[in-house]
C-alpha positions, 0 to 999 in steps of 0.5 A, spaced: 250 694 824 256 690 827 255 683 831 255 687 838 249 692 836 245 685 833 247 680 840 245 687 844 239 687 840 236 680 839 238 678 847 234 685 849 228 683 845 229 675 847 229 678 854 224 682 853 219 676 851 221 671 857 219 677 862 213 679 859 210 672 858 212 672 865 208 677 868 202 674 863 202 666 865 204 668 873 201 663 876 197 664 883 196 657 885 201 651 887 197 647 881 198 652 876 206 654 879 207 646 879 204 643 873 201 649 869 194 647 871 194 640 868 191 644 861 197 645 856 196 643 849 200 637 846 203 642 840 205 647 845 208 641 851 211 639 845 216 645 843 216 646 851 218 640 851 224 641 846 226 647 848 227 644 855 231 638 852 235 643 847 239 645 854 246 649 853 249 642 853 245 641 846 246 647 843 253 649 845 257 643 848 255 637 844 256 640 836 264 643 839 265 635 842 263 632 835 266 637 832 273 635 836 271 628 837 268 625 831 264 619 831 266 618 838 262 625 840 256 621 837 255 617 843 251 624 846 247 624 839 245 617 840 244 616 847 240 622 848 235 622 843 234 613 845 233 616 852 227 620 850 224 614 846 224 610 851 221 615 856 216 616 851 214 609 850 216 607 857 215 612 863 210 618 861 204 615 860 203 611 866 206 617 870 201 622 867 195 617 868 198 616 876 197 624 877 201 627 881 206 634 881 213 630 881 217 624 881 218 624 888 210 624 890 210 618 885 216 615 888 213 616 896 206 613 893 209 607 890 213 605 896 208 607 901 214 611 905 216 618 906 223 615 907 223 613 900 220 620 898 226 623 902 231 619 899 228 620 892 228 628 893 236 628 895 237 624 888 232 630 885 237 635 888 244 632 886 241 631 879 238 638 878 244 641 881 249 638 877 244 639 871 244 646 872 251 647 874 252 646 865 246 651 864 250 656 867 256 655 865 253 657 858 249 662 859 256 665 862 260 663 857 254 667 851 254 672 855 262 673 856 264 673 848 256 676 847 256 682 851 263 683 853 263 681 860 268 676 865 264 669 864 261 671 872 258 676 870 254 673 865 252 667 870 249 673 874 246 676 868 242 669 866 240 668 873 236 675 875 233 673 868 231 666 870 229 668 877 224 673 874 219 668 869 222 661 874 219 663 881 214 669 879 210 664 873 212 657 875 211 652 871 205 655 868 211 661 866 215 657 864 211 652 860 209 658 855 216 662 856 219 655 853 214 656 847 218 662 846 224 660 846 224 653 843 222 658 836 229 662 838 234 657 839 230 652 833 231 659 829 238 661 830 241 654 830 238 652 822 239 659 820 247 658 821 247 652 819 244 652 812 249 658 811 255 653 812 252 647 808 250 653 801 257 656 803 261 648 803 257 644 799 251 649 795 246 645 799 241 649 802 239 642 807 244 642 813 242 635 814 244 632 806 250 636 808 256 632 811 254 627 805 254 632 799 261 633 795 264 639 797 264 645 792 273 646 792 273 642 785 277 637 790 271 631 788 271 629 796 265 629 800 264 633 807 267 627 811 272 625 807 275 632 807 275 631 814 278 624 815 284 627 811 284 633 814 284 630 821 289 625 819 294 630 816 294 633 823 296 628 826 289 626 830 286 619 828 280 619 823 274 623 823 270 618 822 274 612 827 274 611 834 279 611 839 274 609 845 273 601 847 266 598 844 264 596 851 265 605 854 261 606 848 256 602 849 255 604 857 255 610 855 249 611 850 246 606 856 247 610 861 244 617 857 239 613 855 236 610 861 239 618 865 234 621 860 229 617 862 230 618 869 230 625 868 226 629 873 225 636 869 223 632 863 219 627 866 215 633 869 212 636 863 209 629 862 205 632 868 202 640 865 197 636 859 190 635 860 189 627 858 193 620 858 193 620 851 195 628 850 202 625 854 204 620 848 202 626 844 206 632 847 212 627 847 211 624 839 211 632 838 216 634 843 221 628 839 219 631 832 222 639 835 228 635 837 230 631 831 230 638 827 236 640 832 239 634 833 239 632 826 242 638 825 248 638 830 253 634 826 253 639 820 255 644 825 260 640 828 264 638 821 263 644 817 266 647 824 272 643 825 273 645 817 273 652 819 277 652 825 282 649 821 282 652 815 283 659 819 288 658 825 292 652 823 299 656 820 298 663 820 302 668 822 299 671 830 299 677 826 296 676 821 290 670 825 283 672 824 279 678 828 275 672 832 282 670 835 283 675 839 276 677 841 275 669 844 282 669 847 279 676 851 274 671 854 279 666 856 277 661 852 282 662 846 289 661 847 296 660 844 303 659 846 309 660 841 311 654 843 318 654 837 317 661 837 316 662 830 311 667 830 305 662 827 300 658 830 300 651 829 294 646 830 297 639 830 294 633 834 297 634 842 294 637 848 294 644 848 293 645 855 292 639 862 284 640 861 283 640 870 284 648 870 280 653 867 283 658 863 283 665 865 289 668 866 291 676 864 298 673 861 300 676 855 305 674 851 311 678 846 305 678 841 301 680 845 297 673 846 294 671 851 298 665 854 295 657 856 296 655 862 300 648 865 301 647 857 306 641 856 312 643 854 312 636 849 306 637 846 305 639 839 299 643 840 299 651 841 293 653 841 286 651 845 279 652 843 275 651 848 269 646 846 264 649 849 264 655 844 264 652 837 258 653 835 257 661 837 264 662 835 263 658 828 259 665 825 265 669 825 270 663 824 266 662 817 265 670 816 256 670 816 253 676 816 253 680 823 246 679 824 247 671 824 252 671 829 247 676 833 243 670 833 246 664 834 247 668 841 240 669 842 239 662 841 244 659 845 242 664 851 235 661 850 237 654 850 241 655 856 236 659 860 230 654 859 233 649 861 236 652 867 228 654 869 225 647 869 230 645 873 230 650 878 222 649 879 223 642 879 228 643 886 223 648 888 217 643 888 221 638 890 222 642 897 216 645 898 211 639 895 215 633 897 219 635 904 214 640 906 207 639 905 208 632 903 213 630 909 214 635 915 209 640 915 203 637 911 198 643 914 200 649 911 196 652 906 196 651 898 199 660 899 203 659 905 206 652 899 206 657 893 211 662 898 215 656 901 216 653 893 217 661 891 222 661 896 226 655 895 227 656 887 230 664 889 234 660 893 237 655 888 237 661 883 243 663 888 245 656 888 246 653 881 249 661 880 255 658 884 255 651 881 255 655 874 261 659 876 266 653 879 264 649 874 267 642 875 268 641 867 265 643 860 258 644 859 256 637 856 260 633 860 257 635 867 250 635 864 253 627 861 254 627 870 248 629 871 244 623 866 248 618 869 246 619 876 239 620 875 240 612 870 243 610 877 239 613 882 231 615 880 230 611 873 230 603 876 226 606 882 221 609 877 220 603 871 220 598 878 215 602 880 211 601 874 213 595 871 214 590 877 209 588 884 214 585 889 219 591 889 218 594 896 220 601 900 225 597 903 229 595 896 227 601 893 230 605 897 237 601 899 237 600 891 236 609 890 243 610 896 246 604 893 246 606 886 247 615 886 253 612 891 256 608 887 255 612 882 258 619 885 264 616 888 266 613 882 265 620 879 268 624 884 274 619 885 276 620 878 274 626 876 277 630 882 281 626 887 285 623 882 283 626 875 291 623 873 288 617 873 281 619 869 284 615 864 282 607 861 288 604 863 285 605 871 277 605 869 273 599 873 273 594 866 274 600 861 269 605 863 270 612 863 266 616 868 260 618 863 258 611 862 258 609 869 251 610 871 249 604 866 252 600 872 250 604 878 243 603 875 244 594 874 247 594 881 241 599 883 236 594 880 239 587 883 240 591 890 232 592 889 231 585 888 235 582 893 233 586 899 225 586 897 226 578 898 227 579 905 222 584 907 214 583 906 211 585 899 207 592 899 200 592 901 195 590 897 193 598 895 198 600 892 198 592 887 191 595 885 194 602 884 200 599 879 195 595 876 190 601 873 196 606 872 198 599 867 191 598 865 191 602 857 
């Protein structure tokens, strides 16, 4: 069979499992459609815990950012996977033992005052969309090299998937469906992965290979091939950094305190039965993800190696079959720029990354031209990030089978994480605005329709966002870490950790934080993109590490406005202190 016939194959049957499990876990009450009746087991909350966190972001962006970045794509690695220590340790516990469905319920009970319950449900909602928005970019771009449709196309694709097992099975559905695809996304990312490492280094455990010996006699280890080959294409060292100390640092703190902040994450602390069975769920969650994130700077450096080694000098004629099936998707192009005929990959922008590339112009060669290129730049073909590691199957020349199920994976990692998100939009809607705020008499049916109603609804929303994407995958989820570090995340830890915090302060801290935060985002990414650069950021601070200040001037807003205001009442002390008490 060819790869086509093996991604049809392996999608349809993947498709077929999450529609099935859907209609076995459908959930027929808002406990079950919320928190899949509190009775999931820790293994199983673990791995659907894992397979919410490997999103399209993981999965796809993270490896080509690496792949492209090299030790400065490693600031995602380490900032996302210290958030979720962080969570582990700090935030689930005490959440799980206050019992409620969502972070805004927490929220609104803490602060004794439905403002501060609305306020927080607007945070969930800008995070989640902006979340979302990565998801379905992936979903797309899978489906656009995969199925050999435009990327919109597979955005609608993934968005009837997702409405099937997402409003029908809630979070019960969504739970066991998360399950599933955790052991599809683990399974077709190390299989790829052990190929690569046996193919370049004859060691069969990616997480041994960047430090192995290469196997071309040259007596060089992975990462050293990849300073040399780098350097001699003019791009700074693999292992070197061009990013400031003090970006870098920010950076990693805003996704860590972002990922703990994370509302479809906090979320499944909330599906265990016990406590206790929350710090375990989330030690096994962190053991699933640490097979995958150990595993990504493997792909990445075996990746650049293969690109490299494939497009860099060859004749357009002569480039491999993978070019002009990428370049039909309008995520690969080359333009002659010293009409030689031969493809060079030099160190220079290939392409002014503010517009995407999809454009029916074709060159004498019959290649599919860059857009807005500039003339002196020394690059001539663009690789879009994103596509890295489902390209890398058919860049490195692995079994049809493999490449078929690299594109089941991503599309599972993908679609699960988009399904946590939407019913988190869903049930902060119907629970927390509804029936918490505006119509506390509806019935538990009349709530489960509302949530089912909303969570089509964002459906049509997030497929929108996934379409008009306002960057690549990884840096809108990095977006989304950085609003929730500014906005929920100070909200919560005060609320768990401090008594004299009131709704005045939280609630002027959660507007002064999210503003802050997307007005710096905004402004840099999309009013003056031109001047998204180091030399205009506030101290240095690109627009991915912002939410670390956001979340400082969120804490200190809090702070300073509580003091002007009375403490809370003496309930909600005797709360915190048996939420606190082990």
């Amino acid at each position: 069979m060819d790869a086509q016939s093996f991604s049809y194959l392996f999608v349809g049957l993947s498709f077929a499992l999450y529609i099935g499990i859907a209609f076995w876990t459908r959930a027929n009450s808002t406990k079950q459609f919320y928190v899949a009746g509190g009775g999931v087991h820790p293994v199983l909350n673990g791995m659907a815990t894992g397979a919410d966190w490997m999103s399209a972001a993981s999965f796809l962006s993270v490896a080509g950012i690496v792949a492209f970045s090299g030790r400065d794509g490693s600031v995602y690695l380490i900032g996302w996977t210290g958030g979720y220590v962080l969570l582990a340790l700090l935030l689930a516990p005490y959440l799980r033992k206050f019992g409620r469905y969502t972070v805004p319920d927490f929220i609104g009970e803490r602060y004794y005052s439905k403002a501060a319950r609305t306020v927080a449900v607007l945070c969930l909602i800008f995070i989640s969309f902006t979340y979302i928005a990565g998801q379905m970019r992936g979903v797309g771009i899978v489906f656009s090299r995969f199925l050999e449709v435009d990327i919109n196309t597979g955005v609608i694709i993934g968005m009837v998937i997702v409405f099937f097992y997402a409003v029908m099975g809630g979070m019960k559905g969504i739970t066991y469906t998360q399950v599933a695809q955790y052991c599809v996304l683990v399974f077709a990312f190390m299989v790829p992965a052990v190929f690569l490492s046996i193919m370049w280094t004859n060691n069969p455990i990616p997480q041994l290979g960047l430090g192995s010996q290469l196997n071309d006699g040259s007596g060089l280890t992975v990462l050293q091939k990849l300073d040399q080959v780098t350097v001699d294409l003019g791009f700074h060292a693999y292992t070197g950094s061009i990013r400031s100390t003090l970006d870098t640092l920010m950076i990693i703190v805003t996704l860590m305190i972002g990922t703990a902040g994370l509302p479809h994450v906090i979320v499944r602390f909330f599906t265990v039965p016990k406590v206790s069975d929350a710090r375990l769920s989330a030690g096994y969650a962190l053991l699933f993800i640490a097979v995958i994130y150990t595993t990504i700077p493997v792909v990445a450096g075996f990746s650049r190696l293969n690109l490299t080694d494939s497009v860099n000098e060859v004749a357009y004629e002569d480039a491999p079959e993978w070019v002009g099936k990428w370049e039909s998707t309008g995520l690969i192009a080359w333009q002659d720029k010293n009409a030689d005929g031969r493809i060079q990959y030099r160190a220079g922008h290939a392409l002014v990354p503010t517009k995407p590339l999809f454009t029916d112009a074709r060159g004498q060669y019959g290649q599919r031209l860059l857009e807005n290129a500039p003339s002196d730049s020394e690059n001539e073909i663009y690789v879009d990030r994103d596509i890295m590691v489902i390209a890398n199957p058919e860049i490195a020349g692995l079994p049809n089978w493999v490449i078929g199920l690299i594109a089941a994976g991503a599309v599972a990692a993908a679609l699960s994480t988009a399904a946590g998100l939407l019913l988190v939009i869903s049930s902060s809607i119907s629970h927390d605005l509804l029936k918490s705020t505006f119509m506390p008499s509806i019935t538990d049916k009349q709530e489960l329709l509302a949530a089912r109603l909303a969570a089509a609804t964002a459906i049509v929303i997030a497929g929108w966002f996934g379409i008009h994407p306002p960057a690549f995958v990884a840096q809108v989820v990095a977006f989304a870490f950085g609003m929730a570090a500014a906005s929920l995340f100070p909200a919560i830890v005060l609320g768990i950790f401090s008594e004299r915090i009131n709704k005045e302060g939280a609630i002027a801290g959660m507007i002064v934080g999210l503003v802050f935060s997307v007005g710096y985002i905004v402004y840099f990414v999309f009013i003056n993109p031109h001047q998204n650069n180091a030399d205009f950021w506030f101290w240095g601070i690109s627009t991915t590490g912002i939410g670390g200040i956001g979340a400082a001037l969120n804490m200190i807003t809090a702070y300073t406005v509580s003091r002007f205001f009375d403490a809370p009442p003496t309930g909600v002390i005797s709360l915190l202190k048996h939420i606190r008490q082990p």
